[in-house]
N, CA, C and O atoms as CSV, one atom per row, in Angstrom:
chain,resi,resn,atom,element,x,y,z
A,1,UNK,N,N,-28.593,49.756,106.912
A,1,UNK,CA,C,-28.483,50.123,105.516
A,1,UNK,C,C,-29.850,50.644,105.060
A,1,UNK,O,O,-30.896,50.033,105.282
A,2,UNK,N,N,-29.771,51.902,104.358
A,2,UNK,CA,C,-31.173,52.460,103.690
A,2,UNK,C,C,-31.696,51.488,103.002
A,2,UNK,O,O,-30.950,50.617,102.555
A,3,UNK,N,N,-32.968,51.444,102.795
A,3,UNK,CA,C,-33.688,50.357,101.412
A,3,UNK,C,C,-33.179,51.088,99.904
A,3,UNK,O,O,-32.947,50.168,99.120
A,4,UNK,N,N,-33.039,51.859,99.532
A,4,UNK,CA,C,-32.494,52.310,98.189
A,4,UNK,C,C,-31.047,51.952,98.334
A,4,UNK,O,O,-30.419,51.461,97.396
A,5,UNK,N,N,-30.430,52.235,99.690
A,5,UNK,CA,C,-28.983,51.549,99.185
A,5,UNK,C,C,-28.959,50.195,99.218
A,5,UNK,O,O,-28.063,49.622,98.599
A,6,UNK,N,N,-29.664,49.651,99.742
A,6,UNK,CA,C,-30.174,48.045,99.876
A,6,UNK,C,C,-30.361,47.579,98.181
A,6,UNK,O,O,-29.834,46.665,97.547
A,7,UNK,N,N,-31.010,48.275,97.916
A,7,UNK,CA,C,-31.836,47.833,96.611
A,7,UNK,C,C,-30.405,47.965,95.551
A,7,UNK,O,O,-30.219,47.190,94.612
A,8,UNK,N,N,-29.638,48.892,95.848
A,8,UNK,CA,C,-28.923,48.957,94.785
A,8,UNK,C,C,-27.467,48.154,94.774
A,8,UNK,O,O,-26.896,47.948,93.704
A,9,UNK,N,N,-26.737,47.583,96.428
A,9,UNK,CA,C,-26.570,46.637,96.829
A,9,UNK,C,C,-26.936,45.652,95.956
A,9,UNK,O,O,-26.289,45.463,94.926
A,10,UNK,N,N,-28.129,44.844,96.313
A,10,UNK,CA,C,-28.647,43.929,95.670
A,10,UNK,C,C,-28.526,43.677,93.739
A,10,UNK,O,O,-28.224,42.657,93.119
A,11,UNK,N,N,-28.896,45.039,93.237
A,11,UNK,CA,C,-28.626,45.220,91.886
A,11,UNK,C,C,-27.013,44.606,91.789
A,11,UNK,O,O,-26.773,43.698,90.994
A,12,UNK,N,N,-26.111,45.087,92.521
A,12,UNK,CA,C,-24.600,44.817,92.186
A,12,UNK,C,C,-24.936,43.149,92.091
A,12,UNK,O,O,-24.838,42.563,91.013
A,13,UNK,N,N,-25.174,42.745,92.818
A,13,UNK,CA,C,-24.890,41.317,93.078
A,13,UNK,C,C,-25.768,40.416,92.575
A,13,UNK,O,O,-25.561,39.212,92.727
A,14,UNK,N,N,-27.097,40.988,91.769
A,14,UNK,CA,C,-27.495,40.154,90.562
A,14,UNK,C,C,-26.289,40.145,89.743
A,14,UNK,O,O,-25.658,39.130,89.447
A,15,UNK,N,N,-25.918,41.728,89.281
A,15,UNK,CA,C,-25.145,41.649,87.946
A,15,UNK,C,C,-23.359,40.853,88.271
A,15,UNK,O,O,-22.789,40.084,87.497
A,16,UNK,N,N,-22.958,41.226,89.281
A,16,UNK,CA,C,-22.338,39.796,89.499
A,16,UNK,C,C,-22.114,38.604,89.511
A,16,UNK,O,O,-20.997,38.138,89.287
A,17,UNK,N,N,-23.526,37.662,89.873
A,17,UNK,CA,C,-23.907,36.558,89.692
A,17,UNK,C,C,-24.290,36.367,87.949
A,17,UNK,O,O,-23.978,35.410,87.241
A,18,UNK,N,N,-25.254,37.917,87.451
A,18,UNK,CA,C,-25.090,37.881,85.746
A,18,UNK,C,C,-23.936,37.657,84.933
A,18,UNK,O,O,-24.058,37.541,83.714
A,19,UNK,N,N,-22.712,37.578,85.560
A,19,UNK,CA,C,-21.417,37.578,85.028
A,19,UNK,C,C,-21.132,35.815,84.964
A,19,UNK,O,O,-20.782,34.993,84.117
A,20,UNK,N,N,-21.374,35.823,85.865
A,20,UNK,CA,C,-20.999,34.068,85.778
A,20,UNK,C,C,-21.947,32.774,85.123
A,20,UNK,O,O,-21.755,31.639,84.689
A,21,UNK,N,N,-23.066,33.695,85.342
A,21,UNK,CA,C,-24.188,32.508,84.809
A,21,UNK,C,C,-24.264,32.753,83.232
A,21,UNK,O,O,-23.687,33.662,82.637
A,22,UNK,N,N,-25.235,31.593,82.563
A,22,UNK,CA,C,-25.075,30.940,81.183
A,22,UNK,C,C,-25.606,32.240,80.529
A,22,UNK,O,O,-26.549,32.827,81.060
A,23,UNK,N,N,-24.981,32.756,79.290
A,23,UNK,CA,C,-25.365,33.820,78.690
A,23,UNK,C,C,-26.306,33.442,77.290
A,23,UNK,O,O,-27.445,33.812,77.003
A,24,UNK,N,N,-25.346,32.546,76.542
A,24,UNK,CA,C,-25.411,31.987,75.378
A,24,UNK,C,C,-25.334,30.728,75.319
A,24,UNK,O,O,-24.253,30.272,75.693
A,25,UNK,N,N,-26.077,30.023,74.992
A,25,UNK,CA,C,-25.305,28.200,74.359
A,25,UNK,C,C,-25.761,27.864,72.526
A,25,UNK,O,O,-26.774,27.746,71.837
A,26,UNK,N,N,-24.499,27.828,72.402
A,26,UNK,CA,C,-24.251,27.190,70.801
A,26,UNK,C,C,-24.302,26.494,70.239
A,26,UNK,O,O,-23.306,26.232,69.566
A,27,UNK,N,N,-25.525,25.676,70.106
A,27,UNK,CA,C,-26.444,24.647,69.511
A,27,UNK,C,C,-25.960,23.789,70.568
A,27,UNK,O,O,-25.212,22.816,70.467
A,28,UNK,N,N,-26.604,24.393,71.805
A,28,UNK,CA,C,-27.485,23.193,72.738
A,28,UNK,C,C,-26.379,22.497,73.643
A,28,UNK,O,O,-26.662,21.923,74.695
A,29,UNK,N,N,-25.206,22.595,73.178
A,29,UNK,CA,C,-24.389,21.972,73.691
A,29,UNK,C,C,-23.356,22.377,75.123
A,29,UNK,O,O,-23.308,21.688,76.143
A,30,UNK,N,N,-22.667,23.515,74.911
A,30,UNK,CA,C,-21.944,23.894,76.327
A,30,UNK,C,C,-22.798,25.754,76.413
A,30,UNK,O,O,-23.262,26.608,75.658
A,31,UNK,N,N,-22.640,25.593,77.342
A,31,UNK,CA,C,-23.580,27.576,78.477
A,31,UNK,C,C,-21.875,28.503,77.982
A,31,UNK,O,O,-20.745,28.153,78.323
A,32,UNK,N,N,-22.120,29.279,77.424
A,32,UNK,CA,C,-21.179,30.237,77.781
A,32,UNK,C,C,-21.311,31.637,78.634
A,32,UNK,O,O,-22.252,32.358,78.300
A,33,UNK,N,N,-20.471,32.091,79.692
A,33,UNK,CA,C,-21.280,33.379,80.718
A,33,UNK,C,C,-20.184,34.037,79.535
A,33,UNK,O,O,-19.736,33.630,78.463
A,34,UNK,N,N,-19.975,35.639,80.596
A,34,UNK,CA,C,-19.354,36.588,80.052
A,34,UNK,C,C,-18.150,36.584,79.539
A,34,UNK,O,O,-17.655,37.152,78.566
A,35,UNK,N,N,-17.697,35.765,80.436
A,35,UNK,CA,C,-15.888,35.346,80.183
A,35,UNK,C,C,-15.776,35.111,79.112
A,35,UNK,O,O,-15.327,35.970,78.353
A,36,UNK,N,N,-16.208,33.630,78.571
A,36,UNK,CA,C,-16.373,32.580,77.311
A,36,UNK,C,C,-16.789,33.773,76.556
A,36,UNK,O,O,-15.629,34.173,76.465
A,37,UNK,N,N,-17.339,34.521,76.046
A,37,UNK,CA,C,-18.050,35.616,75.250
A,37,UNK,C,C,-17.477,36.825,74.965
A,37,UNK,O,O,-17.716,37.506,73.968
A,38,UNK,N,N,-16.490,37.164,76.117
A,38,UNK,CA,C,-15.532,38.329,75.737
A,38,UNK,C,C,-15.194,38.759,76.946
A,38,UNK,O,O,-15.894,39.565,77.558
A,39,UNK,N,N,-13.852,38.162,77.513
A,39,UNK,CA,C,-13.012,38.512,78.391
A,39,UNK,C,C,-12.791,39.443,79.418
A,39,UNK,O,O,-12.881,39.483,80.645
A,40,UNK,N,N,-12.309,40.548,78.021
A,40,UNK,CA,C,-12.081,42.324,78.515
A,40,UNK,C,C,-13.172,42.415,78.715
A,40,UNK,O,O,-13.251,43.320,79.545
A,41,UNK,N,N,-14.114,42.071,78.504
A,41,UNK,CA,C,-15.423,43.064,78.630
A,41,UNK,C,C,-16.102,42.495,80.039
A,41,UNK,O,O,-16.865,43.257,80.633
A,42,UNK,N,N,-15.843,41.170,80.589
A,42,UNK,CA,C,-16.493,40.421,81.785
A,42,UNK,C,C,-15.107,40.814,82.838
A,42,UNK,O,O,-15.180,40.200,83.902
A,43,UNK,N,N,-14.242,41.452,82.754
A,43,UNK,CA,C,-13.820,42.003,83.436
A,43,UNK,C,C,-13.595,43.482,83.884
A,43,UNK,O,O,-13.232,43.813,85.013
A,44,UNK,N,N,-13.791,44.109,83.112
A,44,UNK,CA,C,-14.210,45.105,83.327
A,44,UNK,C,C,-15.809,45.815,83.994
A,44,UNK,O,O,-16.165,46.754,84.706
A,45,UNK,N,N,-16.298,44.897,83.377
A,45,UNK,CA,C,-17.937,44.849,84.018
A,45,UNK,C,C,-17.701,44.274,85.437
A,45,UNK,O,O,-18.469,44.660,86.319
A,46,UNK,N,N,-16.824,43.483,85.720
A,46,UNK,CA,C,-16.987,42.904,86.861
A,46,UNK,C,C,-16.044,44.143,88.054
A,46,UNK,O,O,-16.584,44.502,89.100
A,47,UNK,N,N,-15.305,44.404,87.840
A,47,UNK,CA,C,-14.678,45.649,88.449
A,47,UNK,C,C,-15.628,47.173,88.413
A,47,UNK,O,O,-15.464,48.045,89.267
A,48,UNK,N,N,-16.276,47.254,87.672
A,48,UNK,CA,C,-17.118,48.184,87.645
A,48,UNK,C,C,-18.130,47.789,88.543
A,48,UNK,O,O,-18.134,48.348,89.640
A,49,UNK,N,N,-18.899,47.029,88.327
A,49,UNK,CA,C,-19.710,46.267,89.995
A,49,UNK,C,C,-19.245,46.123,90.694
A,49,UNK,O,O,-19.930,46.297,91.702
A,50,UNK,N,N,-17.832,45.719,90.988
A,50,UNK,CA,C,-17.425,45.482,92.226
A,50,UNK,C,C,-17.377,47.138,92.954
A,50,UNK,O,O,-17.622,47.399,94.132
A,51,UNK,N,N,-17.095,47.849,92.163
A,51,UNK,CA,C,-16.623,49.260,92.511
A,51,UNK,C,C,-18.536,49.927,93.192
A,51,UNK,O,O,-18.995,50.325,94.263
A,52,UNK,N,N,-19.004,49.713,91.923
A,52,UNK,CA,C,-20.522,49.957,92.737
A,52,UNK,C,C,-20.934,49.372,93.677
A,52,UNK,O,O,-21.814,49.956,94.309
A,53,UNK,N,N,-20.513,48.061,94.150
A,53,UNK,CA,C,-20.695,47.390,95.242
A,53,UNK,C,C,-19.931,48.332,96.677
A,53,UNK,O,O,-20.519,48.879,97.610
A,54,UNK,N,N,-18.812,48.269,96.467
A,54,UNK,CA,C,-17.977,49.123,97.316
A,54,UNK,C,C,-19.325,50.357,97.683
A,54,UNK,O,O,-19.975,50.413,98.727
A,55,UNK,N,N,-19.408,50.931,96.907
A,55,UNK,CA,C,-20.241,52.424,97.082
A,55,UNK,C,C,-21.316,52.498,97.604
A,55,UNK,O,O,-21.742,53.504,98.172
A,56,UNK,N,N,-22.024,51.213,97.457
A,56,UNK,CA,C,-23.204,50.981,98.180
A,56,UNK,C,C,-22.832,50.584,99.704
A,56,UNK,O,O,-23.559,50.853,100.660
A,57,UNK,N,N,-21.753,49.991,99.779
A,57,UNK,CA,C,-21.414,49.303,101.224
A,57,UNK,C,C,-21.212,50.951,101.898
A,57,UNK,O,O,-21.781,51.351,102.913
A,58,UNK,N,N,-20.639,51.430,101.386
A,58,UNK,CA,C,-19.944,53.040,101.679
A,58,UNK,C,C,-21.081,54.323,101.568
A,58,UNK,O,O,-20.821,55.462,101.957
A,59,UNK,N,N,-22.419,53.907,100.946
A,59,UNK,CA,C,-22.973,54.999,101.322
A,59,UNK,C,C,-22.754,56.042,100.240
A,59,UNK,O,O,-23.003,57.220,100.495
A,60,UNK,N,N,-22.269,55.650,98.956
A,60,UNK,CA,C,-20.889,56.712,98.124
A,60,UNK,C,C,-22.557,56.995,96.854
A,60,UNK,O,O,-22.577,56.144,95.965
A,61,UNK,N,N,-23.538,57.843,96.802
A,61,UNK,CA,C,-24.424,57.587,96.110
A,61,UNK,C,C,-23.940,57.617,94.504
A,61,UNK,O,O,-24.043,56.811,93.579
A,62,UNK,N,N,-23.322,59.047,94.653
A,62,UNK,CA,C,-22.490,59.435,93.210
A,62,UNK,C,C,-21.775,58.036,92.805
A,62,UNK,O,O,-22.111,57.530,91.734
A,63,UNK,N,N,-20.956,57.487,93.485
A,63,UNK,CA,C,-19.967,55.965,93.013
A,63,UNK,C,C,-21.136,55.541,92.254
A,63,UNK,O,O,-21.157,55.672,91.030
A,64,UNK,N,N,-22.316,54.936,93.042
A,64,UNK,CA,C,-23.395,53.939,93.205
A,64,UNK,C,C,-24.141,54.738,91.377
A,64,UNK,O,O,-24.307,53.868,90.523
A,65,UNK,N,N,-24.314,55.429,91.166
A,65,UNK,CA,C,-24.990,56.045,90.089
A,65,UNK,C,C,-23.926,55.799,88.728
A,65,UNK,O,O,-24.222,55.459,87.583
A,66,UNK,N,N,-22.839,56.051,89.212
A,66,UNK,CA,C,-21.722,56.394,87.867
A,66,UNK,C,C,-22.030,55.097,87.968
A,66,UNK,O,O,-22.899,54.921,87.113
A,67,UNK,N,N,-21.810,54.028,88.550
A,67,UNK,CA,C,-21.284,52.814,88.295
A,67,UNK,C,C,-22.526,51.781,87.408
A,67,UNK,O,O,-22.230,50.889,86.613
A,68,UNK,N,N,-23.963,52.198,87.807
A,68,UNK,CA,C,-25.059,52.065,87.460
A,68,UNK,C,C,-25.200,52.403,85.831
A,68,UNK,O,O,-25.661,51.644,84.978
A,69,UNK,N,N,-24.780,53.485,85.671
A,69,UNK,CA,C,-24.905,53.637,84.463
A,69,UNK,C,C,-23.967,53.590,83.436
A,69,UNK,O,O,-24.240,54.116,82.356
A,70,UNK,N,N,-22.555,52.855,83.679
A,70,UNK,CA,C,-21.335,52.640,83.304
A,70,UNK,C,C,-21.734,51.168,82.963
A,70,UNK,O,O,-21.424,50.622,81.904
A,71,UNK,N,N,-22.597,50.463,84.164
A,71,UNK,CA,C,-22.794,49.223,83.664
A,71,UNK,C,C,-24.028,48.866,82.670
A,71,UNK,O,O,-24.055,47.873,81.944
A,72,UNK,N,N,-24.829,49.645,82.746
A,72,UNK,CA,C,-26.000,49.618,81.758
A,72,UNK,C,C,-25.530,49.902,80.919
A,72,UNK,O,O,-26.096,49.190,80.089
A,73,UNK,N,N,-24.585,50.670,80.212
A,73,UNK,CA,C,-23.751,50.934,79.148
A,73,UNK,C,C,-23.405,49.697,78.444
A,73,UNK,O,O,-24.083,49.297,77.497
A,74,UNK,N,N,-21.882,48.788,79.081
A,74,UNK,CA,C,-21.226,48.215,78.838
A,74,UNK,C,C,-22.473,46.652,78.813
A,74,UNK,O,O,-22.201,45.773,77.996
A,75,UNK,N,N,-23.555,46.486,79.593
A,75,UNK,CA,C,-24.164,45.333,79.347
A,75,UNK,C,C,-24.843,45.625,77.888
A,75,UNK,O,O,-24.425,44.727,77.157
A,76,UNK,N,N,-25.543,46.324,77.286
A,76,UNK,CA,C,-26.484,46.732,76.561
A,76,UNK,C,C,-25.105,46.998,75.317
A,76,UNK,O,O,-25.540,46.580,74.244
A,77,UNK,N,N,-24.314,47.291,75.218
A,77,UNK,CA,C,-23.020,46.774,74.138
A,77,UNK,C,C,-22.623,45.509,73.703
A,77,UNK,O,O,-22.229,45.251,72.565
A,78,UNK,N,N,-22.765,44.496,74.903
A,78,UNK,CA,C,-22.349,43.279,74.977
A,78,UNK,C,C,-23.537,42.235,74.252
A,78,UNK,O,O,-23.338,41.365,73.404
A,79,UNK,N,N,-25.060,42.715,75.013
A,79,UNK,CA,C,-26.118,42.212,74.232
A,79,UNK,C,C,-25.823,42.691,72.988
A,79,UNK,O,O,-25.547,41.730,72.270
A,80,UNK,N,N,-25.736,43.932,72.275
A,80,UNK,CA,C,-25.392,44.094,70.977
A,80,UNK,C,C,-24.876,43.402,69.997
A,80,UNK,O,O,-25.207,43.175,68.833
A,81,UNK,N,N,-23.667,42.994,70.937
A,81,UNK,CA,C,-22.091,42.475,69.716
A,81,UNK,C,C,-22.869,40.828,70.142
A,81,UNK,O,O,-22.809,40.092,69.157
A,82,UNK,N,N,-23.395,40.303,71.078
A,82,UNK,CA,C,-23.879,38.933,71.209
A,82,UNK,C,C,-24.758,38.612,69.765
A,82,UNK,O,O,-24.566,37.774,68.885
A,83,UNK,N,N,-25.679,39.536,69.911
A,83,UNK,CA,C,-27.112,39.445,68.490
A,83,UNK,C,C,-25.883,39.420,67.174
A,83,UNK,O,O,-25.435,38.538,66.441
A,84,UNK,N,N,-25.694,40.577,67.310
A,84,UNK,CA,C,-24.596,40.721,66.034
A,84,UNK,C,C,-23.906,39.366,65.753
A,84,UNK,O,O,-24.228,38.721,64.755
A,85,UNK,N,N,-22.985,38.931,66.595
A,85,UNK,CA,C,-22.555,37.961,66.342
A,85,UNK,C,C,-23.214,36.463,65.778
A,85,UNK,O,O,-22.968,35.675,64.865
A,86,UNK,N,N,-24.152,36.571,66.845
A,86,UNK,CA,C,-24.859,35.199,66.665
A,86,UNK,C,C,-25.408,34.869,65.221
A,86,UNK,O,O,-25.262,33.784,64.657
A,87,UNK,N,N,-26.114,36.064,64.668
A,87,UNK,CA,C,-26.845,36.504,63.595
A,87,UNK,C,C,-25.603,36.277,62.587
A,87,UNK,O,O,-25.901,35.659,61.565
A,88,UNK,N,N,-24.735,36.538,62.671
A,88,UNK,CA,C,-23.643,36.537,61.364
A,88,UNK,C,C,-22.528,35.147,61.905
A,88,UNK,O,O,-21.350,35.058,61.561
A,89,UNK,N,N,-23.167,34.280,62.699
A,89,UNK,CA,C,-21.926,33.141,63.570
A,89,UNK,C,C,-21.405,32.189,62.086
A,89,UNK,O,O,-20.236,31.926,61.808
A,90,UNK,N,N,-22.555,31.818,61.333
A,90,UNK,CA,C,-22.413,30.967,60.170
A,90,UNK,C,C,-22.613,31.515,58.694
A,90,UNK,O,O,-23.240,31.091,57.724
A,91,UNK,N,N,-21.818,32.639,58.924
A,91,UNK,CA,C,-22.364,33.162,57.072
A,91,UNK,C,C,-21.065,32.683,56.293
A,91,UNK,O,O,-20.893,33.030,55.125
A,92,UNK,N,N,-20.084,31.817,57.017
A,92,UNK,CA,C,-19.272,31.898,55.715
A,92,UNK,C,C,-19.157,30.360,55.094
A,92,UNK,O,O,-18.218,29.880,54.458
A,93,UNK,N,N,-20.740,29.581,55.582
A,93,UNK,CA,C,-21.135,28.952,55.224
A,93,UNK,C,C,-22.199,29.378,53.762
A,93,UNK,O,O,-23.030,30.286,53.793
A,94,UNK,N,N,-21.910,28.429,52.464
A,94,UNK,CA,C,-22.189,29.601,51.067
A,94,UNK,C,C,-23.763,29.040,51.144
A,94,UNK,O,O,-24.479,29.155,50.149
A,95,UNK,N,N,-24.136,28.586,52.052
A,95,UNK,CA,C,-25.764,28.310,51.489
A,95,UNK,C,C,-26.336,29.103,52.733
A,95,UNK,O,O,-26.041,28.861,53.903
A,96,UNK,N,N,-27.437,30.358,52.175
A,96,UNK,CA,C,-28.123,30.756,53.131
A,96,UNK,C,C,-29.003,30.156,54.318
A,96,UNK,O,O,-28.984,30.525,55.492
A,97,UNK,N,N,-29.711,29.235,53.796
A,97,UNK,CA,C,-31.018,28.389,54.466
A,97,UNK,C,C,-30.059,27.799,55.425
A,97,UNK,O,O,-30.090,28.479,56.451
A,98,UNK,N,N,-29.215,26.814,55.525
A,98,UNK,CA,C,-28.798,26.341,56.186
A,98,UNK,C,C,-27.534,27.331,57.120
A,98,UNK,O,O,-27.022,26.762,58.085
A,99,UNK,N,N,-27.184,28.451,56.867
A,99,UNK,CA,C,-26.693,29.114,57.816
A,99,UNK,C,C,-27.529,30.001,58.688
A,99,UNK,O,O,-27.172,30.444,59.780
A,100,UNK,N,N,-29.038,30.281,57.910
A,100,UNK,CA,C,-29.767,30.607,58.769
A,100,UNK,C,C,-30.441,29.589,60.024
A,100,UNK,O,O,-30.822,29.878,61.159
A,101,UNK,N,N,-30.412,28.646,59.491
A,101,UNK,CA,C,-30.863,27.545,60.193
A,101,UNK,C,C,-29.934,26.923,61.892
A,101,UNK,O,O,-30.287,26.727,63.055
A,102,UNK,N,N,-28.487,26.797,61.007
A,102,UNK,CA,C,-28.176,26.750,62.190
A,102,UNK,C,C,-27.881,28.280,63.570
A,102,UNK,O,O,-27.734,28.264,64.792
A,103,UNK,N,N,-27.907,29.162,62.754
A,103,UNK,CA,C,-27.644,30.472,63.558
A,103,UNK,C,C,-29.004,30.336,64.669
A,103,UNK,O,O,-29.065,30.735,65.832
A,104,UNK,N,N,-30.367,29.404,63.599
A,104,UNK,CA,C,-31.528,29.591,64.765
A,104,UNK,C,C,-31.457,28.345,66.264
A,104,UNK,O,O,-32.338,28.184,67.108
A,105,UNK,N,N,-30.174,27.664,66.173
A,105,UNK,CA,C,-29.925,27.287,67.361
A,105,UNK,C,C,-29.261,27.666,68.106
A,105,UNK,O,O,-28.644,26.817,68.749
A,106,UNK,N,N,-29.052,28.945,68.387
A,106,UNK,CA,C,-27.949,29.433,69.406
A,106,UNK,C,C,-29.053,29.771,70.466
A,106,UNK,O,O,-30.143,29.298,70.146
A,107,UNK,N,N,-29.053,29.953,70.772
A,107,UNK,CA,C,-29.675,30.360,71.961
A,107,UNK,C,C,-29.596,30.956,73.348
A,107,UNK,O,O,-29.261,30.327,74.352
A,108,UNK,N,N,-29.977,32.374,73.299
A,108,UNK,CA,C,-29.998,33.022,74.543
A,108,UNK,C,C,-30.325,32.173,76.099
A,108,UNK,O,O,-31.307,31.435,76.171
A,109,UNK,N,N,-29.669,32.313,76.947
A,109,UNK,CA,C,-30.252,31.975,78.114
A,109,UNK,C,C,-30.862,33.127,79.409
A,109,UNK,O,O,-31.285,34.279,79.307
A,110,UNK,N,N,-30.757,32.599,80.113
A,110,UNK,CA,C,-31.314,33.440,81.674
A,110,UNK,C,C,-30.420,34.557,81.901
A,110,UNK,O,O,-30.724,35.718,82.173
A,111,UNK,N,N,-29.198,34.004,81.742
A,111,UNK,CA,C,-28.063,35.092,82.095
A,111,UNK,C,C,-28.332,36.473,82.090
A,111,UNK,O,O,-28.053,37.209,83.035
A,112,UNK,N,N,-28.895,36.859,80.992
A,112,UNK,CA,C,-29.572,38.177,80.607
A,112,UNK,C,C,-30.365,39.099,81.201
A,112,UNK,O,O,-30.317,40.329,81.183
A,113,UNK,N,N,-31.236,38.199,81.826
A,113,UNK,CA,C,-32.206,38.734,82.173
A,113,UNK,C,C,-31.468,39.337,83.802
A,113,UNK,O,O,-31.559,40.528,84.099
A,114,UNK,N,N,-30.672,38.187,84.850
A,114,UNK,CA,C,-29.858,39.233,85.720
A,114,UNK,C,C,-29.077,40.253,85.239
A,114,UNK,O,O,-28.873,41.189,86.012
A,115,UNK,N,N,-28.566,40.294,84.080
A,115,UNK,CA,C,-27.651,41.329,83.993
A,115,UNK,C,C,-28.187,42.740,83.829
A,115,UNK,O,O,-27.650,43.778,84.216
A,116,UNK,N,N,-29.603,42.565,83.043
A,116,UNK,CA,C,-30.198,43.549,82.832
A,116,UNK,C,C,-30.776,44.351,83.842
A,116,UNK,O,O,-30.827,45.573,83.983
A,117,UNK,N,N,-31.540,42.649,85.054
A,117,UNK,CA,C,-32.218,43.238,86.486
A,117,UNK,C,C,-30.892,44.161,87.340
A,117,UNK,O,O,-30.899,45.229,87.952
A,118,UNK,N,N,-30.178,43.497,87.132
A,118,UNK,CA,C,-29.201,44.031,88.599
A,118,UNK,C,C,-29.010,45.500,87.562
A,118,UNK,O,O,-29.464,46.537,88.047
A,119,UNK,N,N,-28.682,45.543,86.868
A,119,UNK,CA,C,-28.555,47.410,86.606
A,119,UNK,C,C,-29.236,48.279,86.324
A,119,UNK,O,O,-28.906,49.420,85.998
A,120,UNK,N,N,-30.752,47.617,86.466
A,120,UNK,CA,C,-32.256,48.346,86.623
A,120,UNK,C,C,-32.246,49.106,88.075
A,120,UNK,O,O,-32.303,50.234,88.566
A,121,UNK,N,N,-32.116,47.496,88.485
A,121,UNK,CA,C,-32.251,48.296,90.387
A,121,UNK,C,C,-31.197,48.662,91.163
A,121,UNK,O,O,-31.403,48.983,92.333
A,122,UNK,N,N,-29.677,48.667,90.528
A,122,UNK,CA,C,-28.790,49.664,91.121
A,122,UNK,C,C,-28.917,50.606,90.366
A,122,UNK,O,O,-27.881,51.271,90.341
A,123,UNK,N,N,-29.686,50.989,89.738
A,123,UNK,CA,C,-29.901,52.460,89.220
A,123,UNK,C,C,-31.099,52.848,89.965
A,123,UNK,O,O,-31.019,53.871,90.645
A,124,UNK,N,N,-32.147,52.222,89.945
A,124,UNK,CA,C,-33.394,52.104,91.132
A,124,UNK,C,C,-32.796,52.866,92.656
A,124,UNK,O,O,-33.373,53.712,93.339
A,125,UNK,N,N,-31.726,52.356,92.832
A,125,UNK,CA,C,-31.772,52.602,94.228
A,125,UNK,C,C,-30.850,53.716,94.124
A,125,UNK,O,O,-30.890,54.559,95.020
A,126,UNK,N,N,-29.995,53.856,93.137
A,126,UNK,CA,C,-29.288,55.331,93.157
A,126,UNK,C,C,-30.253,56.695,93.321
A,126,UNK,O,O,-29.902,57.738,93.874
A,127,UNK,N,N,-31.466,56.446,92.746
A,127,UNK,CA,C,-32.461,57.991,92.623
A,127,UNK,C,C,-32.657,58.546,93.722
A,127,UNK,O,O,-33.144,57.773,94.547
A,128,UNK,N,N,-32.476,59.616,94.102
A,128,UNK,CA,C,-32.897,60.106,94.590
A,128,UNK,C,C,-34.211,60.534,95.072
A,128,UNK,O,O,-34.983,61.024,94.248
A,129,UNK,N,N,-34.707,60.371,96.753
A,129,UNK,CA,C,-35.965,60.375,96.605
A,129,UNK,C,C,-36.442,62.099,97.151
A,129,UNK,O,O,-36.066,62.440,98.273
A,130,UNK,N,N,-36.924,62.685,96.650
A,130,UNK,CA,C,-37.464,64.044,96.762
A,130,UNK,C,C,-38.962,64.307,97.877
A,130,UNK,O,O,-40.090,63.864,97.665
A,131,UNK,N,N,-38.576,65.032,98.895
A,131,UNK,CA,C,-39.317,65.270,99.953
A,131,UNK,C,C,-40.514,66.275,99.478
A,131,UNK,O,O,-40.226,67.188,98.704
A,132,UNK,N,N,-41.589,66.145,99.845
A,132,UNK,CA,C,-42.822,67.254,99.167
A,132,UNK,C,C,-42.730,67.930,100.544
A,132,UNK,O,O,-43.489,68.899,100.572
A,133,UNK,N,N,-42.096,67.762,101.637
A,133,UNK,CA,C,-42.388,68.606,102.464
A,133,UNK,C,C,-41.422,69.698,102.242
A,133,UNK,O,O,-40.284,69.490,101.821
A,134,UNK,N,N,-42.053,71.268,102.631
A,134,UNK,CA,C,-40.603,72.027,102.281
A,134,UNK,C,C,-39.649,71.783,104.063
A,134,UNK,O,O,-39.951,71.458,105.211
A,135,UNK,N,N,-38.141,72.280,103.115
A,135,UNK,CA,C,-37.352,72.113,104.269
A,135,UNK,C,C,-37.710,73.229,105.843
A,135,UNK,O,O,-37.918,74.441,105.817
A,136,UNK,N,N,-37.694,72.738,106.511
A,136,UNK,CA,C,-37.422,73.526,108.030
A,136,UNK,C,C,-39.153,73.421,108.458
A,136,UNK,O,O,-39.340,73.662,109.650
A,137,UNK,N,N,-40.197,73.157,107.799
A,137,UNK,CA,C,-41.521,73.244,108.236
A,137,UNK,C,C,-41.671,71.744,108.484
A,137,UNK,O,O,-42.735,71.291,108.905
């Protein structure tokens, strides 16, 4: 296996493992991954990696790129509607201070940070690397 398809390999299967591990926990108490957080969307992400996974096993660079940036898409939406949410989890509680207060215990976890790595470096390893030598010399 090339090291760029290696690398981007590897990207799939952070953001795989990003699928399952703790995304969010809601004052301290239970980890929620992608599932717990939005369903359609941890399945679809997860078929979309799996599919970039395929492409990397296969050599498929184009798969390996679409899929790279299909998933940087759909993660970077999900962080979105997460903030969004979290930020507005307790407003229909009528006292501000204390809905701000508890909104400041939710708390992000690790989860993130694979989801973000693995579709850094399966995009990493999709690039193309450009030869300075010219061709046939």
């Amino acid at each position: 296996m090339a090291p760029r398809t290696f690398i981007s390999f590897a990207g799939f299967i952070l953001l795989i493992a990003g699928i399952f591990s703790p995304l969010i926990s809601p004052l301290g108490l239970i980890n929620w991954n992608l599932f717990d957080l939005n369903k359609t969307f941890g399945i679809i992400l997860l078929a979309v990696s799996i599919s970039g996974l395929a492409g990397a096993v296969l050599k498929n660079n184009p798969l390996i790129k679409f899929a790279g940036w299909i998933t940087l898409g759909l993660v970077t939406l999900v962080f979105i509607a997460a903030v969004m949410k979290v930020s507005t989890a307790f407003s229909f509680i009528p006292f501000p201070k204390l809905s701000h207060t508890l909104s400041g215990l939710i708390r992000y976890r690790w989860g993130w940070f694979l989801l973000f790595a693995g579709t850094v470096l399966a995009l990493l390893g999709s690039r193309k690397t450009v030869s300075i030598h010219p061709a046939g010399k």
